[in-house]
PLY file of the C-alpha trace (Angstrom):
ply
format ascii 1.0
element vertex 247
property float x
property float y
property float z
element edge 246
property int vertex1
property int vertex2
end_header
0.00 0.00 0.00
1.52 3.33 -1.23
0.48 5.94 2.21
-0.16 8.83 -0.91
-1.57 6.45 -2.95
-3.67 10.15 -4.59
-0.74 10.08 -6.99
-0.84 6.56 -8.76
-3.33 5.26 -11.39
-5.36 3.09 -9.26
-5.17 4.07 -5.75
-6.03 1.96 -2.69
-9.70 3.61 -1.48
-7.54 4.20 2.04
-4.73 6.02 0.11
-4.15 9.53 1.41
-2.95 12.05 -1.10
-1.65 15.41 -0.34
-5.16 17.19 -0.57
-6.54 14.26 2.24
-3.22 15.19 4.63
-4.20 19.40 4.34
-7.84 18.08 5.36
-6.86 16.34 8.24
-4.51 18.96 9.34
-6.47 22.40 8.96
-9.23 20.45 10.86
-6.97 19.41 13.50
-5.51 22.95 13.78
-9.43 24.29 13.93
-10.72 22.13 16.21
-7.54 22.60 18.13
-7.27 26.02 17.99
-11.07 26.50 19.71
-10.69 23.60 21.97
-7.63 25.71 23.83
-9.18 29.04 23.81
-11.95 27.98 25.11
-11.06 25.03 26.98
-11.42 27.19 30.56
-13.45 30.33 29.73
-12.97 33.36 31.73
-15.15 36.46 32.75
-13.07 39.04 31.73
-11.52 36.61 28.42
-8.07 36.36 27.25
-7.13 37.52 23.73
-7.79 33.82 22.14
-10.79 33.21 23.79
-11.84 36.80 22.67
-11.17 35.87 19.02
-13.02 32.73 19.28
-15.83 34.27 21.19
-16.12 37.18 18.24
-15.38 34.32 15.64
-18.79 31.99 16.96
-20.84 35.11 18.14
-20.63 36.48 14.80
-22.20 32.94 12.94
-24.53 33.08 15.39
-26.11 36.34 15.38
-25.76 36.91 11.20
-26.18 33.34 10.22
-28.08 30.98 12.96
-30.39 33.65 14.81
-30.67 35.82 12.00
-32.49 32.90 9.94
-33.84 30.57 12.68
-34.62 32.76 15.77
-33.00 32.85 19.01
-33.73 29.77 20.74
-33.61 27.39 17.36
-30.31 29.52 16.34
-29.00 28.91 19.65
-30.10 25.06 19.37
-28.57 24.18 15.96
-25.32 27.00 16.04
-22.93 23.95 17.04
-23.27 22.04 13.10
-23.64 26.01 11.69
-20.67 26.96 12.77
-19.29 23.80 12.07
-19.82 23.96 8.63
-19.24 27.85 8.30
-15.50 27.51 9.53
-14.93 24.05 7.98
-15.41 25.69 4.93
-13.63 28.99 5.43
-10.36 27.65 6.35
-10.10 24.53 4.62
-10.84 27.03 1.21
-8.27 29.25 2.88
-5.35 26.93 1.56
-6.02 27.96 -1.56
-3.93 31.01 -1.30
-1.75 29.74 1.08
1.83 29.11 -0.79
2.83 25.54 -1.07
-0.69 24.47 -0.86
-1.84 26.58 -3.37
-5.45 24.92 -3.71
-8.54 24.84 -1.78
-9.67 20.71 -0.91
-13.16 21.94 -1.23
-12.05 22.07 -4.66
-12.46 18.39 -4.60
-15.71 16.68 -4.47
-14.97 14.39 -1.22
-15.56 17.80 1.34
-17.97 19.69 -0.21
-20.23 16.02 -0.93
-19.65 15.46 3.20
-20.72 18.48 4.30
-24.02 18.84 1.81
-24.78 15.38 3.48
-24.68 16.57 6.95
-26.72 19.71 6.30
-28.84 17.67 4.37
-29.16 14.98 7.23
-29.61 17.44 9.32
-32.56 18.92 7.24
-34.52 15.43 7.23
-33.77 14.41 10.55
-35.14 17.68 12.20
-38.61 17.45 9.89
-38.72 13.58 10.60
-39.02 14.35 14.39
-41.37 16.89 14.36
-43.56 15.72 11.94
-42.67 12.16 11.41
-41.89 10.59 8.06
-44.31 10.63 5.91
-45.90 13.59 7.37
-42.85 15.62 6.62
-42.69 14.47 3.08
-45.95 15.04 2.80
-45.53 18.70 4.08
-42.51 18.73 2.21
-43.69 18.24 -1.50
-47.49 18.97 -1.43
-48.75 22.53 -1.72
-51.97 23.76 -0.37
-54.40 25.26 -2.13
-53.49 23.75 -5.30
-56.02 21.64 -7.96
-55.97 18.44 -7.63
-54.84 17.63 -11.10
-52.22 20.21 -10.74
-50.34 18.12 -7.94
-49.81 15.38 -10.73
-47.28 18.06 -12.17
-45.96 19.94 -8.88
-45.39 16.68 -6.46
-42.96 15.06 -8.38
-41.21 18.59 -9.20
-41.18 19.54 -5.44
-39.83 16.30 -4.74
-36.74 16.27 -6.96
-35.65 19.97 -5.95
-36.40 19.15 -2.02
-35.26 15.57 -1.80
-32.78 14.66 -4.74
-31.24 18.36 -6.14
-30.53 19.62 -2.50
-27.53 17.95 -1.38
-26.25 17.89 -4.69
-26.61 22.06 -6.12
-24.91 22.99 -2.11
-21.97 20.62 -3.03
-21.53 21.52 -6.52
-22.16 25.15 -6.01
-18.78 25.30 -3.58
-16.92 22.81 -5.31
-17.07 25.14 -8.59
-16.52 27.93 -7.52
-13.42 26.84 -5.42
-11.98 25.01 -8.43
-12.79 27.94 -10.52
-10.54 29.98 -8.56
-7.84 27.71 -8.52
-7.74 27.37 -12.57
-7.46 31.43 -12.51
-4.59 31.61 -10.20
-2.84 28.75 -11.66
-3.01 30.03 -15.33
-1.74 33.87 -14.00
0.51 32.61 -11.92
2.34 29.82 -14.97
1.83 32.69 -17.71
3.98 34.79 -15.37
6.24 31.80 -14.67
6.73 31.02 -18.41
6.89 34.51 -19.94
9.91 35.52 -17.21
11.48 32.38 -17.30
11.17 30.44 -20.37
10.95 33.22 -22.96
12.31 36.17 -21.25
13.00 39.54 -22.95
9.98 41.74 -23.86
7.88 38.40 -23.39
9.07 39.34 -19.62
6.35 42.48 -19.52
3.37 40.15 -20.59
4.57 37.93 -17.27
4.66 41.14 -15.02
1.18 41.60 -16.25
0.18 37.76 -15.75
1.89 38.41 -12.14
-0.26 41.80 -11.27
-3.41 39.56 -12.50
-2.78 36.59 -10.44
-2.36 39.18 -7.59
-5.10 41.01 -7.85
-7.17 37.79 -8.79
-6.01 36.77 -4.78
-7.63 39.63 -3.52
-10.78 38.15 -5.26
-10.55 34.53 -4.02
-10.59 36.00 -0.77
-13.97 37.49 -1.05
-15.15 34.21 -2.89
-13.53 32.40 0.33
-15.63 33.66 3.00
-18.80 34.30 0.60
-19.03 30.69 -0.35
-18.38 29.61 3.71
-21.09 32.65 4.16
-23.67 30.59 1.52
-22.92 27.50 2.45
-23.69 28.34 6.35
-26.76 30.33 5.56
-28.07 27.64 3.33
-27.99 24.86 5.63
-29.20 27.31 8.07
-32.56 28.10 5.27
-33.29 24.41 5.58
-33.51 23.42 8.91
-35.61 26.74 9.15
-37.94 24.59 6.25
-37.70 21.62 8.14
-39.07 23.17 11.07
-42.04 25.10 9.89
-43.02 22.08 6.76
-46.18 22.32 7.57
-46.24 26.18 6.43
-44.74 25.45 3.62
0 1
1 2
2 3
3 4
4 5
5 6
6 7
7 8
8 9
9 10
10 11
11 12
12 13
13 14
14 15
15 16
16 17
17 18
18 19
19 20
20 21
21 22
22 23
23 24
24 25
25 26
26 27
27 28
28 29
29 30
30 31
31 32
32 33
33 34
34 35
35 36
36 37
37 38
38 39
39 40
40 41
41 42
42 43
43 44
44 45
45 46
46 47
47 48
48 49
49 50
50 51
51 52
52 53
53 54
54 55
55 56
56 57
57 58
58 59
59 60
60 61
61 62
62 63
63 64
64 65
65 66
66 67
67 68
68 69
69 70
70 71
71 72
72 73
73 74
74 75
75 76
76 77
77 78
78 79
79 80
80 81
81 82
82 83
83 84
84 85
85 86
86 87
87 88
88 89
89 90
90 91
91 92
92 93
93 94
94 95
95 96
96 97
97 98
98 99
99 100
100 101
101 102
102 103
103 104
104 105
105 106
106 107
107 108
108 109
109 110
110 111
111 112
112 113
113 114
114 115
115 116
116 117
117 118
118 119
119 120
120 121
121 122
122 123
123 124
124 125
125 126
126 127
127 128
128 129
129 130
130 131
131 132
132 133
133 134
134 135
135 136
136 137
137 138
138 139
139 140
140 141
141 142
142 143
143 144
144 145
145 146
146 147
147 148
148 149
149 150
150 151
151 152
152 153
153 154
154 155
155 156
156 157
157 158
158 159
159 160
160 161
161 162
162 163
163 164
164 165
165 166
166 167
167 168
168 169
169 170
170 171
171 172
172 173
173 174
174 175
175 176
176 177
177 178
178 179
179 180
180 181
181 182
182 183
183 184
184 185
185 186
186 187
187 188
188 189
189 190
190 191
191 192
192 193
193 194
194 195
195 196
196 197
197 198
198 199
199 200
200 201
201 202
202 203
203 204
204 205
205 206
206 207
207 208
208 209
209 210
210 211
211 212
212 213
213 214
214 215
215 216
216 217
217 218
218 219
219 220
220 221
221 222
222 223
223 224
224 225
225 226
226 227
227 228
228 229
229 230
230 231
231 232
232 233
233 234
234 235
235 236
236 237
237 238
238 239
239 240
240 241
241 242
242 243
243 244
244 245
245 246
């Protein structure tokens, strides 16, 4: 067994390439990093705790409150902010040199985390309203014809139940891979103009280099909006869940 088996033709399915080892590790170094400032929580808070206070207090006043209400926000902030900072940092490594790509730009994170939210979203409806009284609120709209819900039900069931999971993990994986084909294509123009050809072909390579630059700057928006989307999403859903039956 080859331990980065990522790089050979036919990889072992428990092969870890180099995008699996930055997963493990920025999670490690999340978790981490809130588990010691707030291992022992103080009134008057020390400078890490104050950063991770600001950090969650921020996901759960714009994201989990603002969408779900104080005592639900409160209730579900703990997979919220779970997700919101999963995918913040791990996308983060995308402009980080020697990483230089995002692992969200790679189905396997963005699929997991879709899944939970998505879980998460069924599992909450399921318990209010039990199964097939949350599909049921789920997929059939009041008021409508009879002959109408022949067209609608089957409609409302594919977007709820089938296209969820799947448009919140293609939607980040996209965009994050997106980004990465930008930066790499500035970034080897710049390489190959200074380098290979050199000479005037040198200017177009300063101008590849003040792209790929600039096009940074960019990513980083596109960073936190997509963790941002992704949060506020899952967060839209469970709100669903919980009030099917005003759907």
């Amino acid at each position: 067994m080859m331990l980065f088996g990522g790089n050979q033709p036919n990889p072992e399915w428990w092969g870890m390439d180099r995008l699996m080892l930055i997963r493990v590790i920025v999670s490690v170094l999340v978790a981490g990093g809130f588990l010691i400032a707030m291992r022992s929580p103080k009134v008057v808070p020390t400078r890490a705790q104050n950063v991770a206070e600001s950090m969650l207090d921020w996901v759960r006043i714009n994201i989990a409150e603002e969408i779900l209400g104080k005592e639900n926000g409160r209730k579900f902030l703990t997979i919220i902010a779970s997700i919101f900072f999963a995918t913040i940092f791990l996308n983060l490594t995308s402009i980080l040199p020697f990483l230089n790509i995002s692992t969200n730009a790679r189905i396997g994170m963005p699929l997991v985390m879709a899944l939970v939210a998505y879980i998460t979203y069924c599992w909450v409806g399921i318990s209010k309203y039990g199964f097939f009284g949350f599909i049921k609120s789920s997929i059939v709209l009041p008021g409508v014809p009879l002959p109408v819900h022949f067209l609608l039900v089957p409609i409302e069931f594919v977007s709820t139940f089938i296209l969820r999971p799947f448009t919140l993990t293609v939607r980040l994986l996209a965009n994050m891979l997106a980004g990465h084909i930008m930066l790499v294509l500035f970034f080897s123009a710049t390489q190959f103009f200074v380098i290979t050809k050199g000479g005037l072909w040198s200017l177009a390579g300063v101008g590849g280099m003040i792209a790929g630059i600039g096009f940074t700057f960019f990513e980083l928006l596109v960073i936190g909006l997509q963790a941002y989307i992704f949060a506020l999403l899952t967060a839209v859903y469970i709100d669903q869940s919980i009030h099917a039956d005003s759907h």
